[in-house]
Kinemage of the C-alpha trace (Angstrom):
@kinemage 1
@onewidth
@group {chain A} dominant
@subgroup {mainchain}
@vectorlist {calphas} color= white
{ca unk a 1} P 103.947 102.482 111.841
{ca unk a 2} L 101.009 101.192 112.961
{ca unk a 3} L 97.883 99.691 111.152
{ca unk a 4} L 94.297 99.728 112.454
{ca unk a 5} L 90.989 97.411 111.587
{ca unk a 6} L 87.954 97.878 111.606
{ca unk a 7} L 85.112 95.639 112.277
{ca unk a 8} L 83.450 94.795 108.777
{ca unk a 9} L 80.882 91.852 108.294
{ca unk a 10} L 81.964 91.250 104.442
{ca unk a 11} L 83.369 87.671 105.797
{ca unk a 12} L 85.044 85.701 103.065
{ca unk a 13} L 85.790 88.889 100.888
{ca unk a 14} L 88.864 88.704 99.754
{ca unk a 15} L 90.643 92.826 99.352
{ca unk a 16} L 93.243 93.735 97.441
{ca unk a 17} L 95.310 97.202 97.425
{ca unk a 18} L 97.958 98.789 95.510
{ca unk a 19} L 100.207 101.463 96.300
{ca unk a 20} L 103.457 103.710 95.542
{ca unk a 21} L 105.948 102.379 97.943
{ca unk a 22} L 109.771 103.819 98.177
{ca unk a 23} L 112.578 102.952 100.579
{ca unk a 24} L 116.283 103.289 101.026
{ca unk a 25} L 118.494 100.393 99.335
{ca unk a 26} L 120.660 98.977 102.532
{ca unk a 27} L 123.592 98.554 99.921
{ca unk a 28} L 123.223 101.459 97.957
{ca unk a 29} L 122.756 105.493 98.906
{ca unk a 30} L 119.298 105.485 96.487
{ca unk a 31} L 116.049 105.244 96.808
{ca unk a 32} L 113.963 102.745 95.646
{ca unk a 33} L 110.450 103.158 94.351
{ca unk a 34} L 107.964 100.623 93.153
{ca unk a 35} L 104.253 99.118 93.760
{ca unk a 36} L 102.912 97.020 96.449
{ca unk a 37} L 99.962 94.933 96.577
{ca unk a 38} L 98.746 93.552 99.722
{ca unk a 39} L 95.640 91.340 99.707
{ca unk a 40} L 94.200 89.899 102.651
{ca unk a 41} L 90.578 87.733 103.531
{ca unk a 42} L 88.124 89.921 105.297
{ca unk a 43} L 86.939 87.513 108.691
{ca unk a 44} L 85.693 90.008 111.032
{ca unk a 45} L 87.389 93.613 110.503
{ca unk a 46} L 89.592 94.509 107.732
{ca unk a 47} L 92.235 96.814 107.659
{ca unk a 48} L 90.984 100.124 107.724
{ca unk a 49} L 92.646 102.273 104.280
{ca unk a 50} L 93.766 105.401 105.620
{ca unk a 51} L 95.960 103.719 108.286
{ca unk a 52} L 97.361 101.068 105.415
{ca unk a 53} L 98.032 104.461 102.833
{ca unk a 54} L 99.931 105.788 105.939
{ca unk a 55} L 101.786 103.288 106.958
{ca unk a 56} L 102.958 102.240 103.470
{ca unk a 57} L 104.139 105.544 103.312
{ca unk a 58} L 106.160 105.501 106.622
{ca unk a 59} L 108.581 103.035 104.884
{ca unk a 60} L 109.949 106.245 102.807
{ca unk a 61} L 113.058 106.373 104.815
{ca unk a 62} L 113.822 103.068 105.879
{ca unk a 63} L 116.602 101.113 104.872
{ca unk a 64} L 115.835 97.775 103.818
{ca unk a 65} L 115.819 95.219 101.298
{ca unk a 66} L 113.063 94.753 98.932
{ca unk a 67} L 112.906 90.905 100.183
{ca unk a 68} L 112.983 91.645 104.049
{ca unk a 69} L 110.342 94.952 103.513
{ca unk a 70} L 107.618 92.538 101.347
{ca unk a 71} L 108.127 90.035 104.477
{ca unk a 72} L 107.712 92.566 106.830
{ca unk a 73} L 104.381 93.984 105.261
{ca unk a 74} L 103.331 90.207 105.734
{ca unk a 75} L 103.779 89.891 108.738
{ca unk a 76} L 102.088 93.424 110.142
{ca unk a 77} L 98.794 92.804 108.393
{ca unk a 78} L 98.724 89.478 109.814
{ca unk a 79} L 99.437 91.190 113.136
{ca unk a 80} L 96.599 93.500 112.526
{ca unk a 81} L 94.070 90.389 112.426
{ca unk a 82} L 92.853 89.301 108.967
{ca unk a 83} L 93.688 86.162 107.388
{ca unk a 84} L 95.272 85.233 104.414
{ca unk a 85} L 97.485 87.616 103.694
{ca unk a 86} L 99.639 88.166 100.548
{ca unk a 87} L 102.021 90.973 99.396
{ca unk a 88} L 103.924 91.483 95.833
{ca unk a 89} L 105.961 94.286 95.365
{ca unk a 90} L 107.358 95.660 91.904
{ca unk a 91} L 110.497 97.486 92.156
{ca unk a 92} L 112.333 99.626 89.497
{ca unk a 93} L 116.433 99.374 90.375
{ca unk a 94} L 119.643 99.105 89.133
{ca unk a 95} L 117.893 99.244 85.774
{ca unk a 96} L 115.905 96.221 86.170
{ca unk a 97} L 112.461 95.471 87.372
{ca unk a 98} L 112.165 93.387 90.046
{ca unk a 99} L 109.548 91.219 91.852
{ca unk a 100} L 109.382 90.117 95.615
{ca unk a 101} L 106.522 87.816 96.359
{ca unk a 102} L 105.244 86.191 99.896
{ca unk a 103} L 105.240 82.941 99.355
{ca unk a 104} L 105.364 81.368 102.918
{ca unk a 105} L 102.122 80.140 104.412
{ca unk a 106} L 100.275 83.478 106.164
């Protein structure tokens, strides 16, 4: 799952995106579905939409916890080369909503 930038000259615009996002509980045989929001400071690309729609899809079948997935999104937009980065997730499961944050300096 890759993501892509492209070079934009909005510097100090900060984006934020929301999505669908589902992937398989590691403890559980279900599915998991909830929202993600990823926000990140525009320097000199941002992350180009398409590739971030696809790649938030390409966690459909992965099994992994909600804390370890909202840490991994993190940490792959900061890979991709913006700044700033932070990612809250919303997740509907075992009949309870529940909210996984970044909180760790980006």
């Amino acid at each position: 799952m890759n993501l892509t930038t492209v070079p934009d000259s909005g510097e100090c615009v900060m984006v934020t995106a929301s999505s669908d996002i589902e992937h398989r509980c590691p403890h559980v045989d279900e599915v998991d579905k909830g929202t993600v929001t990823i926000s990140w400071m525009v320097t000199e690309c941002t992350i180009e939409l398409h590739s971030l729609a696809e790649y938030i899809r390409g966690w459909k079948d992965v099994r992994v916890s909600h804390e370890e997935l909202t840490a991994t999104i993190q940490r792959d937009v900061l890979r991709a080369g913006v700044e700033e980065v932070q990612v809250r997730a919303m997740w509907q499961t075992a009949g309870m909503s529940i909210a996984t944050d970044t909180r760790c300096p980006s």
